[in-house]
C-alpha positions in Angstrom: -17.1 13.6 -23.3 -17.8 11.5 -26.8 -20.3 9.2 -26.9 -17.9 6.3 -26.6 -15.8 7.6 -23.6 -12.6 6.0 -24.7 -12.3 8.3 -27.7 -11.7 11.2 -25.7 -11.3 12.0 -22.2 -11.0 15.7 -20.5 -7.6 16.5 -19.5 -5.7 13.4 -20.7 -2.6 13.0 -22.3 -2.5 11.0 -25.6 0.3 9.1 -27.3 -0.3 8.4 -31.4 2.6 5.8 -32.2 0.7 5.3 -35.6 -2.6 5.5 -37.5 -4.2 2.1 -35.3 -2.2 2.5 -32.2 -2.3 5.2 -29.7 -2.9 5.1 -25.6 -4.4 7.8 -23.7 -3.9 8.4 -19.4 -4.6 10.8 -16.8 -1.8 12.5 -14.4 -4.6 11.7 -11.8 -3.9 8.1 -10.7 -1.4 7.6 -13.6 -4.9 5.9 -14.8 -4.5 4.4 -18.4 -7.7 5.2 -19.9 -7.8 4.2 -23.7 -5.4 1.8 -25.4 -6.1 1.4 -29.1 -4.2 -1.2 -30.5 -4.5 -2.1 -34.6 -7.0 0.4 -34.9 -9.7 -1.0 -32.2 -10.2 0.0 -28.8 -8.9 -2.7 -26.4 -9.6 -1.1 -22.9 -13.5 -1.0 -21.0 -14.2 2.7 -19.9 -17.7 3.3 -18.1 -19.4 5.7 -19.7 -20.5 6.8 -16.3 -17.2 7.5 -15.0 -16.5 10.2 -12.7 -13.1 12.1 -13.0 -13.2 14.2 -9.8 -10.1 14.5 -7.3 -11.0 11.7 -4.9 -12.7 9.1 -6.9 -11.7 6.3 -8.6 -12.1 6.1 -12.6 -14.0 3.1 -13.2 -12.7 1.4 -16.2 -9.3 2.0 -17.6 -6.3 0.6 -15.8 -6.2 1.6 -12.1 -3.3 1.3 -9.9 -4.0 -0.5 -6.6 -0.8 0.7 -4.0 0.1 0.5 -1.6 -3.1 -1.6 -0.3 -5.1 -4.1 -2.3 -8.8 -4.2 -1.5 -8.8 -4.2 2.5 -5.9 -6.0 3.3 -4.4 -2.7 5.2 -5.7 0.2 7.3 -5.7 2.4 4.7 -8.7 3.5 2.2 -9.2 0.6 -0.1 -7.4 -0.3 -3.0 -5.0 2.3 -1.8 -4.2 5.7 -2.6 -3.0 6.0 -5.7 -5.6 5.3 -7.9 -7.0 8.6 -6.4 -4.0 11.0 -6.4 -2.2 13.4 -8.4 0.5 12.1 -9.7 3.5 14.2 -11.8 4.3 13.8 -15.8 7.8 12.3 -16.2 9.4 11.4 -19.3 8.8 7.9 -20.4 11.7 5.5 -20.6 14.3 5.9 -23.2 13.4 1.8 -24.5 11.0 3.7 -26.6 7.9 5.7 -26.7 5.3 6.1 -24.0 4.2 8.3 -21.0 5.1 8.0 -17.6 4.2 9.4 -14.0 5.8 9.6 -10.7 4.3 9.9 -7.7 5.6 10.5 -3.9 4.6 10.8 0.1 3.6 13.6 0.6 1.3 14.9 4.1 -2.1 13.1 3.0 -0.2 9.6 2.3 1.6 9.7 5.3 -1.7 9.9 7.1 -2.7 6.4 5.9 1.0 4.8 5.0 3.9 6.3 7.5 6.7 5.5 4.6 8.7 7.4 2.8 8.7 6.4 -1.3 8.7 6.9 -4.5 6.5 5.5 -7.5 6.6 5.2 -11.2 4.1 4.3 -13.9 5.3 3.9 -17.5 3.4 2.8 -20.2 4.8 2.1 -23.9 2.2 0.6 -26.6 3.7 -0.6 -29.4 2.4 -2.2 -32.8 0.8 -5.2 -31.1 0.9 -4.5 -27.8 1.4 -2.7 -24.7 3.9 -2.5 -21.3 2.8 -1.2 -18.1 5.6 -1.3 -15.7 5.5 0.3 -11.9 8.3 1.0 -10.0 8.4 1.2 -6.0 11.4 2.6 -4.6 11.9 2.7 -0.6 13.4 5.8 0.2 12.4 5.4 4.2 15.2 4.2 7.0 13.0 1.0 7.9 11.7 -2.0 5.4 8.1 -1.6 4.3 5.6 -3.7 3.1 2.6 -3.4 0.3 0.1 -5.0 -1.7 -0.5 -3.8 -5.6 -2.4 -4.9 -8.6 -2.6 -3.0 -11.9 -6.4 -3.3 -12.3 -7.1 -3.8 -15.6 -10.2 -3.3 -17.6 -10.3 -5.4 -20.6 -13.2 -4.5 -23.7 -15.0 -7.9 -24.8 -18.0 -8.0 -27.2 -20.3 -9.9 -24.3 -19.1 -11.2 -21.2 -21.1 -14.3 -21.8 -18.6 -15.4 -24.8 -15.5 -14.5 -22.5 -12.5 -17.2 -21.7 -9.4 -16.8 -19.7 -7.2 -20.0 -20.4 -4.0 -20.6 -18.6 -5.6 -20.6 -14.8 -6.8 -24.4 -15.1 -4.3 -25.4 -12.7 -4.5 -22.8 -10.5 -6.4 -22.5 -7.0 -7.9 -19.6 -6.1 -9.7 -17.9 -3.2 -13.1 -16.7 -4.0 -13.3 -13.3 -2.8 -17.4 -13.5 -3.8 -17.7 -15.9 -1.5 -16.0 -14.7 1.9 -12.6 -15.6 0.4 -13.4 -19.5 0.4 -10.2 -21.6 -1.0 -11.5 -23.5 -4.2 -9.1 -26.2 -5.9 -8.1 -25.8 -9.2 -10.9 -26.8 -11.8 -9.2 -28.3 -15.0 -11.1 -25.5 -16.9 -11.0 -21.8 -18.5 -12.5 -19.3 -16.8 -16.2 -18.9 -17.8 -18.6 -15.7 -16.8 -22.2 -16.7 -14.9 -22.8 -14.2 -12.8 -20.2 -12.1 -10.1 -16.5 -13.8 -10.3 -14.7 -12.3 -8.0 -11.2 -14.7 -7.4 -7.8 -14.4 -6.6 -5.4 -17.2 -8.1 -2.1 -17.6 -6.1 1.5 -18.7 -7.7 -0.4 -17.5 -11.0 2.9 -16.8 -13.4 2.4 -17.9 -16.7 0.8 -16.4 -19.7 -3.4 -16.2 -20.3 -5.1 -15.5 -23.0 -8.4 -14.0 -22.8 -10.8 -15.5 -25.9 -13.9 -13.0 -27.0 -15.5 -14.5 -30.0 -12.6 -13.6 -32.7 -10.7 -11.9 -30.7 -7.5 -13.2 -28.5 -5.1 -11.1 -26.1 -3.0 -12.6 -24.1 -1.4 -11.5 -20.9 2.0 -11.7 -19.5 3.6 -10.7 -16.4 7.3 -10.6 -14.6 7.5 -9.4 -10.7 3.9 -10.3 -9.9 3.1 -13.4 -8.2 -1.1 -13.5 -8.7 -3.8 -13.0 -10.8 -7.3 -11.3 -9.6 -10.3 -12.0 -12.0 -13.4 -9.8 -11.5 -17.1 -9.1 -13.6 -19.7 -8.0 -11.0 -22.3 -9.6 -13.0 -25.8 -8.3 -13.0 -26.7 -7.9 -9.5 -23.6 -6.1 -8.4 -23.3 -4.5 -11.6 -26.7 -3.0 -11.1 -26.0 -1.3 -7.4 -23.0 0.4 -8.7 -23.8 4.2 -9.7 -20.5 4.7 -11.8 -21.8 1.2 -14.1 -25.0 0.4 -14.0 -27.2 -1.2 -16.3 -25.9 -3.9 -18.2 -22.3 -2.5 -18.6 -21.0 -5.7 -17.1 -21.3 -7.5 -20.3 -18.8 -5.3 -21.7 -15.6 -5.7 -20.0 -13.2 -8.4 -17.9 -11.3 -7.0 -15.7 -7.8 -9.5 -15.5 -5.0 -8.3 -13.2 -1.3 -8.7 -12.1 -0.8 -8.0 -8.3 1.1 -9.3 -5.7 -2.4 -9.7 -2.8 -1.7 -12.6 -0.9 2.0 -11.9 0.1 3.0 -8.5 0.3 6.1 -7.1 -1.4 8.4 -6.1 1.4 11.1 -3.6 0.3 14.2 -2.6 2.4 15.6 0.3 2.7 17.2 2.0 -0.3 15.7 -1.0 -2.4 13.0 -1.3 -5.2 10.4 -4.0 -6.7 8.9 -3.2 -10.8 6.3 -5.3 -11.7 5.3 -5.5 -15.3 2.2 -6.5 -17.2 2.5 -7.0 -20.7 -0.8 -6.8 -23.1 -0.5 -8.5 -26.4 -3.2 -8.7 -29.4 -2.4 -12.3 -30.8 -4.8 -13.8 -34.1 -7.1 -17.0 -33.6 -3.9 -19.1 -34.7 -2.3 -18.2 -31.2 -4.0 -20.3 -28.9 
């Protein structure tokens, strides 16, 4: 592996759409690894990442289904982030690689359903599309949680802003999942943030010095915001050190109120990641 781990990655599939943008992902949790995007690197990868069958990547985008955290009975975060998933061709709206996945023996042993899953993601010039797809293919509704866990590269934690969640509650998972009431303020780093902000629907933008990005979302109805900080950080063997500083990790998910899904139905949920200039926000 390269010294900076996001420049290449064993086994991955990459996608050059031009000289400064190109996105890189692994068949094994559909797991978005590298997104370059006008020529810099815009996703967090530990460079103590493991890629063995049965781990989770850390860094990257992981896909929470069909279980967020340990809302379920099931391993937590789900499945998915640790399976196999197929190569399928990417939409025809334009370029980008996708993956399917499907029950199979081991899944039905922690989620009795019969389904099928898709991850596409399409960068583009200024930007990037991550869209899963959920289809119930059982005789009986089912319900899930999901998030698209997303690791996003700042320059120092300490300088990081997420504006557009000032009006927002949230529970505060760091703190036994205690209810706080919206603060009138962005989102500011000092130590382990760990929240989940309900009914959060509109667009953030996440401020790193001179850089801006923001976030948008359709078919997700929260946001989770997590940095371990120092302590946490420093307990975890696939981190470590002071890694923390280096990444936010902002995601889409629906966690509070499952998606339910009837039979013969489906749900996508979409994250869009845009690089904006200064003159955006």
């Amino acid at each position: 592996m390269a010294s900076d781990p996001n420049e290449a990655v064993t086994g991955a599939l990459r996608l050059r759409v031009s000289d400064g943008v190109e996105i890189q992902a692994t068949a094994f949790g559909a797991h978005a690894v590298s997104w370059r995007c006008q020529g810099r690197e815009r996703l967090y990868l530990s460079p103590r990442a493991s890629f063995g069958a049965g781990k989770a990547i850390r860094g990257g985008i992981p896909v929470i289904f069909p279980q967020f955290g340990g809302r379920g009975s099931g391993p937590r975060h789900g499945f998915a982030r640790t399976r196999l998933w197929e190569s399928i061709p990417a939409p025809p709206t334009g370029p980008g690689l996708a993956f399917g996945l499907r029950e199979d023996d081991e899944t039905r042993l922690h989620w009795p359903h019969r389904f099928e899953a898709e991850l596409a993601l399409q960068p583009g010039g200024d930007r990037l599309r991550i869209a899963l797809t959920v289809r119930n293919v059982d005789n009986a509704a089912f319900e899930f949680t999901v998030a698209l866990h997303t690791y996003l590269r700042v320059a120092d934690i300490a300088g990081t802003l997420i504006h557009g969640l000032e009006d927002r509650p949230y529970l505060d998972s760091a703190d036994g999942g205690r209810r706080v009431e919206a603060t009138d303020a962005p989102v500011r780093f000092e130590g382990e943030v760990d929240r989940i902000y309900m009914e959060a629907r509109k667009p953030l933008r996440v401020t790193d010095g001179d850089q801006l990005l923001r976030l948008e979302s359709t078919g997700f109805a929260d946001i989770v915001v997590w940095n371990p900080g120092a302590v946490l950080a420093s307990s975890l063997d696939d981190l470590g050190g002071d890694q923390y500083r280096r990444f936010v990790c902002v995601e889409a998910g629906n966690v509070v109120s499952p998606v339910r899904l009837e039979p013969r139905t489906a749900w996508t949920g979409v994250q869009t990641l845009v690089v904006e200039t200064r003159a955006g926000i």
